[in-house]
C-alpha positions as CSV (number, residue, x, y, z in Angstrom):
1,X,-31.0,-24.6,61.9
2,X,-28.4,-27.0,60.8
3,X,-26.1,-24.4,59.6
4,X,-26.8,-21.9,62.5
5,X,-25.7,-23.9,64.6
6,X,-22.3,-25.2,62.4
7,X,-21.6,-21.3,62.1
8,X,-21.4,-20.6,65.7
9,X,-19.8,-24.1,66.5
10,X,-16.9,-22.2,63.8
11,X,-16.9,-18.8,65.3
12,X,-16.4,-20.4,69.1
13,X,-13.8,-22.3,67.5
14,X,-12.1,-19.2,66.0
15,X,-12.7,-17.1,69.3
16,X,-11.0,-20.2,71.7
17,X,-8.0,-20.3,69.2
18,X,-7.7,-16.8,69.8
19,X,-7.8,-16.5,73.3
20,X,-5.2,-19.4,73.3
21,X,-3.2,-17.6,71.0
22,X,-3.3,-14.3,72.7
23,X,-2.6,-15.8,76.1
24,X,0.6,-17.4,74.7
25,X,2.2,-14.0,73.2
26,X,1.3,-11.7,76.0
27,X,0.7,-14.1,78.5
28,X,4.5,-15.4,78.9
29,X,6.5,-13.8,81.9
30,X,10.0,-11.7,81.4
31,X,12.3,-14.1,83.7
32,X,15.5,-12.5,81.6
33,X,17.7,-10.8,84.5
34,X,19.5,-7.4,83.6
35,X,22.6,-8.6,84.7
36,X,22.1,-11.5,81.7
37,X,21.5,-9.0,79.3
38,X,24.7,-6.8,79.9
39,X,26.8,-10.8,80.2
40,X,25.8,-11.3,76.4
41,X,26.4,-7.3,75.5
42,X,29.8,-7.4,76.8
43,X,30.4,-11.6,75.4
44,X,29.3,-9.5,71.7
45,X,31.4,-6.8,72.2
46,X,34.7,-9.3,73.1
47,X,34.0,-11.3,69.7
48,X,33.6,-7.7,67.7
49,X,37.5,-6.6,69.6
50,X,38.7,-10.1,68.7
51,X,37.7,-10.1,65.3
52,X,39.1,-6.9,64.9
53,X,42.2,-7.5,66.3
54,X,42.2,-10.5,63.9
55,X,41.8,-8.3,60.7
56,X,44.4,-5.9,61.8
57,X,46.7,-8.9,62.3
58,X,46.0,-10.1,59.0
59,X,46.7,-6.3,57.3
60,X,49.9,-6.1,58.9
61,X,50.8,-9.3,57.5
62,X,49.5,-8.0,53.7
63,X,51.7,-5.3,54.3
64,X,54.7,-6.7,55.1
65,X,54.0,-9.1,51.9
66,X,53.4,-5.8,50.0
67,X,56.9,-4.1,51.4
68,X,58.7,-7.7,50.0
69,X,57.3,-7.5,46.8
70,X,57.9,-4.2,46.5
71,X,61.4,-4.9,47.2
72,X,61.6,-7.7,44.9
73,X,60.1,-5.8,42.2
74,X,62.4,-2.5,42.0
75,X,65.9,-4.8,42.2
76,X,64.3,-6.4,38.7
């Protein structure tokens, strides 16, 4: 009797843990607004353009390091 009642005092533990659990995931609203989600596209795609523009920056400055060498390198 004893251990009847221990297993169903565990499975109604399991089964309220569960319900709690489930009713966390599915149970939270969607508050996010569209316009939010096309702010933080747009922030993503000005950090992508300014890392770019960045890089290019720095390969123009390779280059011209490239063209002096270059230089220095044929007059020996």
């Amino acid at each position: 009797m004893m251990r009847k009642i221990w297993i169903l005092s565990l499975l109604g533990a399991i089964l309220v843990s569960l319900c709690i659990f489930t009713l966390n995931i599915f149970g939270k609203e969607n508050n996010q607004d569209p316009k939010s989600d096309a702010i933080k596209l747009s922030e993503r795609i000005d950090r992508v353009l300014k890392n770019q523009e960045d890089i290019i920056a720095r390969l123009t400055d390779i280059r011209q390091e490239l063209d002096i060498i270059k230089v220095r390198a044929s007059a020996r």
